[in-house]
C-alpha positions in Angstrom: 1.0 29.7 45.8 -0.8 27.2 43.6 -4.5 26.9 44.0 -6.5 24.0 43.0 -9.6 25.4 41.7 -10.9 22.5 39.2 -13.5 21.4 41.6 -14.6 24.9 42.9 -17.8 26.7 41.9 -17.9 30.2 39.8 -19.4 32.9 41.8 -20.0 34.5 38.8 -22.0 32.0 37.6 -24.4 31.5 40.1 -26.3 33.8 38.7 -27.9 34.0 35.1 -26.3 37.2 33.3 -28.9 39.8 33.1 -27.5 40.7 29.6 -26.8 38.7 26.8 -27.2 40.7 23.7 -23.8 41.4 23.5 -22.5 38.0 23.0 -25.2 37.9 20.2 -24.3 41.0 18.6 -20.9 39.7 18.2 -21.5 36.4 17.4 -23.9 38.2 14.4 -21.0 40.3 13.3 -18.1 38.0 13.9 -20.6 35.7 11.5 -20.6 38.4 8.4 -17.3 38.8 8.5 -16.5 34.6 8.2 -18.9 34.8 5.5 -17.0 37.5 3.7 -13.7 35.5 4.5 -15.2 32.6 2.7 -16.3 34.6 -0.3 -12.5 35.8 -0.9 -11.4 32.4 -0.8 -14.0 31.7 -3.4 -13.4 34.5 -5.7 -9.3 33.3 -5.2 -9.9 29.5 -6.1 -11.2 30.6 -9.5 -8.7 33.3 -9.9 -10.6 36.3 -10.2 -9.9 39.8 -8.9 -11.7 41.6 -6.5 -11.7 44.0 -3.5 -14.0 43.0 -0.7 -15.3 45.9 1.4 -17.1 45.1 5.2 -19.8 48.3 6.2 -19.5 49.6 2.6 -23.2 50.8 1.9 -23.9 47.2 3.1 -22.6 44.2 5.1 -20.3 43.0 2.6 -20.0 44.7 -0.9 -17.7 42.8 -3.4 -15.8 44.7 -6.2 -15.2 42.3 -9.2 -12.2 44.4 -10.7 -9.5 47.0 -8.8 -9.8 49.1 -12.3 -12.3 51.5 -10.9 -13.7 52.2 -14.4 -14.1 48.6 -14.9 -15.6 47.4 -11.9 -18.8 46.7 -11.0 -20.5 45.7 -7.3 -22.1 43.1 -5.7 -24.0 43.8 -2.4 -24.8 41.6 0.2 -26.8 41.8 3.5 -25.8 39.2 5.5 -28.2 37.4 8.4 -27.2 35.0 10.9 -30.5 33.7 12.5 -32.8 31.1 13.1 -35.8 32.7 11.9 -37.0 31.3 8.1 -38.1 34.7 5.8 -41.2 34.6 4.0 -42.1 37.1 1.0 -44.5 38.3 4.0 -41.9 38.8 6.9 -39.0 40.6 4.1 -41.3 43.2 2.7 -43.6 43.8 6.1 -42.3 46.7 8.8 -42.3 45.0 11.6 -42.8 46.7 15.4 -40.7 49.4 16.3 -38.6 49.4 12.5 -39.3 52.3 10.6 -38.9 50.1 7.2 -38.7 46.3 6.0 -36.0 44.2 5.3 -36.2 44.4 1.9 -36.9 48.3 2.0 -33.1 48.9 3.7 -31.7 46.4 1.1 -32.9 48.9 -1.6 -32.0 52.1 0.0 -28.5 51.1 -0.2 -28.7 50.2 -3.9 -31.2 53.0 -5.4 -30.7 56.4 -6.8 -27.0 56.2 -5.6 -24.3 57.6 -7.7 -23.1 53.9 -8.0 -26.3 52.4 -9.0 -25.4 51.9 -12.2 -22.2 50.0 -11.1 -24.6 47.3 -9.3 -24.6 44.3 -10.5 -26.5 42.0 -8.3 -28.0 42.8 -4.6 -27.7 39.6 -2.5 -29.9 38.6 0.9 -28.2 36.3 2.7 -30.2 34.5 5.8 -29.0 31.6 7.4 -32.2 30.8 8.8 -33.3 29.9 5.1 -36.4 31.0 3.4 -40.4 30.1 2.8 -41.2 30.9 -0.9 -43.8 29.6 -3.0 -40.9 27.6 -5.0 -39.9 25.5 -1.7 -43.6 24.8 -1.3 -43.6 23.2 -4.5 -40.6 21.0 -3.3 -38.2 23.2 -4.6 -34.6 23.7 -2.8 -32.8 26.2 -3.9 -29.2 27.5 -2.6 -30.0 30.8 -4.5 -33.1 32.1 -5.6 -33.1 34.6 -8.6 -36.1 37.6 -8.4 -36.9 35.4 -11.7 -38.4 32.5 -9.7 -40.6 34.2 -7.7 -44.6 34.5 -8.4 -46.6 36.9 -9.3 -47.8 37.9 -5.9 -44.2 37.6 -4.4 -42.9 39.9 -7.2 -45.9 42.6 -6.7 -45.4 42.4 -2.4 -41.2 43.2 -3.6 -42.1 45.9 -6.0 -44.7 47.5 -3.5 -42.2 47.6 -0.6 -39.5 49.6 -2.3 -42.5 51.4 -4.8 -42.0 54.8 -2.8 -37.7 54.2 -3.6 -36.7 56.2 -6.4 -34.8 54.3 -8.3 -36.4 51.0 -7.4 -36.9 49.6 -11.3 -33.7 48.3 -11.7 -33.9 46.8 -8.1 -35.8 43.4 -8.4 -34.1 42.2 -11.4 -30.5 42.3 -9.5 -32.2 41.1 -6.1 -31.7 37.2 -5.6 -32.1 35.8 -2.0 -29.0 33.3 -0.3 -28.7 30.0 1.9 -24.8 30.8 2.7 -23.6 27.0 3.3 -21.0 28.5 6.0 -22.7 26.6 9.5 -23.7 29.1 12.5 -21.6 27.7 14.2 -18.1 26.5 14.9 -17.1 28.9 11.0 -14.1 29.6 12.2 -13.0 26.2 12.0 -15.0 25.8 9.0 -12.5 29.0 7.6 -9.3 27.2 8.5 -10.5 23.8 6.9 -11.3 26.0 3.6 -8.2 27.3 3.6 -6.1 24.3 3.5 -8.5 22.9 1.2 -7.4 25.4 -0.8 -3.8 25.8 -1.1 -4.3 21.9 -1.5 -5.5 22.4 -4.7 -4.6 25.1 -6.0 -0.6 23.8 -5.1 -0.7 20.6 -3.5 2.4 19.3 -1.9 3.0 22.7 -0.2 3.9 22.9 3.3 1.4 26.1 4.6 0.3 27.8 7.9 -3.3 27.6 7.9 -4.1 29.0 11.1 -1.5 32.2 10.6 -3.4 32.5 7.2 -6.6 33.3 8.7 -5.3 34.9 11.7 -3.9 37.4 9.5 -6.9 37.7 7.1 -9.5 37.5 9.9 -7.3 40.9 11.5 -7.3 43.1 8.4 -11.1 42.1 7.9 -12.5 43.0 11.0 -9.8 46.5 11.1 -11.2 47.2 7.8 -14.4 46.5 9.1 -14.2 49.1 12.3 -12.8 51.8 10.2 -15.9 54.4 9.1 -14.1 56.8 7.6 -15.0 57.6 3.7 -12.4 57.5 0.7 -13.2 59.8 -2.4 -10.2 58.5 -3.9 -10.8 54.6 -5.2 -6.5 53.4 -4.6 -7.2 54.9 -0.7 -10.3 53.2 -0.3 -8.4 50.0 -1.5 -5.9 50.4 0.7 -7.7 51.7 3.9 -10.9 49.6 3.8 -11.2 46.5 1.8 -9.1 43.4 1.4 -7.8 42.7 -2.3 -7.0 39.7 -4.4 -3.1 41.2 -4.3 -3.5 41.3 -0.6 -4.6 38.1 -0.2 -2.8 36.7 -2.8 0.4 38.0 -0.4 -0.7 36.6 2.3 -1.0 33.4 1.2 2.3 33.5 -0.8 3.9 34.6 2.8 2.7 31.5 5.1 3.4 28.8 2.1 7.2 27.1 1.7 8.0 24.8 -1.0 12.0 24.5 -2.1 12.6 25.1 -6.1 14.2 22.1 -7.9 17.7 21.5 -6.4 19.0 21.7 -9.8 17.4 24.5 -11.2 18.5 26.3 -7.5 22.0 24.8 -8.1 22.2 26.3 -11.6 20.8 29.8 -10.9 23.5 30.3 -8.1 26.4 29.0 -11.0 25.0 31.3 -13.1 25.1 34.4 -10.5 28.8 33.5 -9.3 30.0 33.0 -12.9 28.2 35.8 -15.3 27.1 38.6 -12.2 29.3 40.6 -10.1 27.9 40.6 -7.1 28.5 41.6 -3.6 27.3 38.7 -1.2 24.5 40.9 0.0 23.2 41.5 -3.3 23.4 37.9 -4.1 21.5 37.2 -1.6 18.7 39.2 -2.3 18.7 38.2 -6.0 18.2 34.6 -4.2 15.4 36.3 -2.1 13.3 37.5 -4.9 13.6 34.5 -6.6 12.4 32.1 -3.8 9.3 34.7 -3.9 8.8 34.7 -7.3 8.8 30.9 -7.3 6.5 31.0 -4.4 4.0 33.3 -6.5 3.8 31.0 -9.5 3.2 28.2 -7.6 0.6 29.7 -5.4 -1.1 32.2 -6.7 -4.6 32.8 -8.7 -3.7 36.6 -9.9 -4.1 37.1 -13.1 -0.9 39.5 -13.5 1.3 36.9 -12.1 0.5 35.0 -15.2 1.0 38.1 -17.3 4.7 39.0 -15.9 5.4 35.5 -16.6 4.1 35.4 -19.9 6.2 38.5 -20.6 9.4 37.5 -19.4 8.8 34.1 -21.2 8.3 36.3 -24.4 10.9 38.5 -24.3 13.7 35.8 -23.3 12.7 33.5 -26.3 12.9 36.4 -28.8 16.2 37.7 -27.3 18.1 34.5 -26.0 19.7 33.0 -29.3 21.4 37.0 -29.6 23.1 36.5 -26.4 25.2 34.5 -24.8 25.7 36.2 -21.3 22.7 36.1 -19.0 23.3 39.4 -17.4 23.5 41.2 -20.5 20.7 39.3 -21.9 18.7 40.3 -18.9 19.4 44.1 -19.6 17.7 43.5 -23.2 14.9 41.8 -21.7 14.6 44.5 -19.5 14.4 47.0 -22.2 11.6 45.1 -24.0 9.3 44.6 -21.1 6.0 46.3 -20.2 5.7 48.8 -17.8 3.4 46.8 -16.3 6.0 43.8 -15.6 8.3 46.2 -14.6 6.1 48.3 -11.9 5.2 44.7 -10.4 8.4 44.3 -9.1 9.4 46.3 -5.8 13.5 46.1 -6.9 15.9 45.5 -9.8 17.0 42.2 -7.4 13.7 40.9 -7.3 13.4 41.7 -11.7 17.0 39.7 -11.6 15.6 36.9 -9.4 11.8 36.2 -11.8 14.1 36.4 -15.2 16.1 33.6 -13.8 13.5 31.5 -12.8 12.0 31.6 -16.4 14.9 31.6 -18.0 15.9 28.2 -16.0 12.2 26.7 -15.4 9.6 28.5 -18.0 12.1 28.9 -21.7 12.6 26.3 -23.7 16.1 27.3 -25.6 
């Protein structure tokens, strides 16, 4: 039976709730990890690498390389709130803390086996900040250690002085206005995202929503799992999100057709110089369409170096070969082990040599 119940009262909310710290805590959380989400989109616009980690030592701690020899860190603590720091309320232990604000920060940087790996230690507050710079009409989105005075620098130094470690702190600290709004970031996420794709490949059709329905997932999975990883490729996998990951995502939830012609002219060349079952044709076609998708939408830098290899390799070899399938098996012998570990099949190898043979050689 259908109930009309548009004009009828919540008995539930008659009554104030007599706790609300919940929806706070969540909304706090949910806000670190939109943060985070905007960071990767950041770091994939100018098409760097990186693994972002969420509850690694702190909120959000930023990898800017997935060579683990080569990497260094970036850690951020990450604030939603309405309160505006001073140099006073950062370094001063307030009631019923056992340390300040900026005491915690540097416990998570100092005298750690990956201190030297640090590169910068970010506080990020929503609820801004009260220096003596902004008092001189100064508006700053970040603020280095380096503009602080005297007596800010001497209150920062005394409240991590008892830290071992702490003399490499200040000079990596620098304090953040994130520009992502309180509230409403999830929209703010989703308008990022097709803001992105826009320019990075405009005239793509994409899927914005699924994009950071998927992303937002993995983050806050990632996020719930405390388990630690001694081996860096687990800790990859298990608890941060990549540039690769991301970089797939994306790829997955944007369609654009290849040329007609060049589509038209790598099916010729399969039916006339391949044997081929239909099923293997058909995945040859498969990994092309995602190749194509890749160099049309993504920022990684090893997309660009597979196709600079193939590129290579077909110009040097082309003008001793007339047949594209054996001229593939040359190429094949003359790539990097890195162009060929990229690939998950010999179909999808097939499918990126004819795209650059049709779209990125000039013969």
């Amino acid at each position: 039976m259908d109930v009309d119940n548009s004009k009828q009262a919540n008995p539930l909310g008659l009554e104030p709730k007599r706790e609300k710290s919940g929806s706070d805590t969540f909304r706090k959380y949910n806000y670190q990890y939109h943060w985070a989400f905007c960071r990767i989109l950041d770091e994939h616009e100018c098409g760097n690498e990186f693994a972002l980690f969420i509850e690694e030592h702190e909120d959000v701690t930023i990898a800017n390389s997935l060579d683990v020899t080569k990497t260094t860190f970036e850690l951020n603590q990450v604030k939603e709130t309405s309160k505006t720091h001073t140099i006073h309320s950062l370094t001063s232990v307030t009631k019923g803390e056992s340390q300040s604000l900026i005491e915690k920060l540097a416990k998570s940087c100092c005298d750690k086996s990956y201190s030297q790996k640090i590169s910068r230690v970010n506080f990020v507050s929503t609820g801004g900040y009260s220096f003596n710079a902004h008092k001189k009409g100064y508006s700053f989105e970040v603020i280095n250690s380096g503009e602080l005075n005297n007596e800010e620098v001497i209150k920062v130094k005394n409240a991590v002085s008892k830290i071992s470690g702490a003399e490499d702190f200040l000079p990596k600290l620098a304090f953040v206005i994130p520009y992502l709004p309180e509230k409403g970031f999830d929209l703010v996420v989703e308008g990022k995202i097709s803001s992105l794709i826009s320019k990075i490949a405009p005239g793509l059709k994409y899927d914005a929503n699924s994009i950071y329905e998927c992303v937002i997932r993995d983050l806050n999975r990632k996020g719930e799992n405390s388990f630690d990883y001694k081996n860096w490729n687990d800790a990859l996998k298990r608890k941060a999100v990549t540039s690769e990951q991301l970089s797939d995502v994306i790829a997955q939830y944007v369609s654009r057709k290849p040329d007609e012609n060049i589509f038209s002219e790598m099916i010729q060349i399969l039916n006339d110089e391949y044997s081929l079952n239909s099923i293997n044709r058909r995945k040859i076609v498969s990994g092309f369409n995602r190749y194509y998708t890749k160099k049309i939408s993504s920022r990684e830098l090893v997309v660009k170096e597979v196709s600079n290899d193939l590129v290579r390799c077909i110009e040097n070899l082309a003008k001793s070969h007339s047949n594209a399938s054996v001229l593939e098996a040359a190429v094949k012998l003359e790539l990097s082990e890195k162009t060929l570990s990229y690939f998950q099949t010999q179909e999808d190898i097939t499918g990126a040599f004819l795209y650059e043979l049709l779209e990125g050689v000039k013969i």
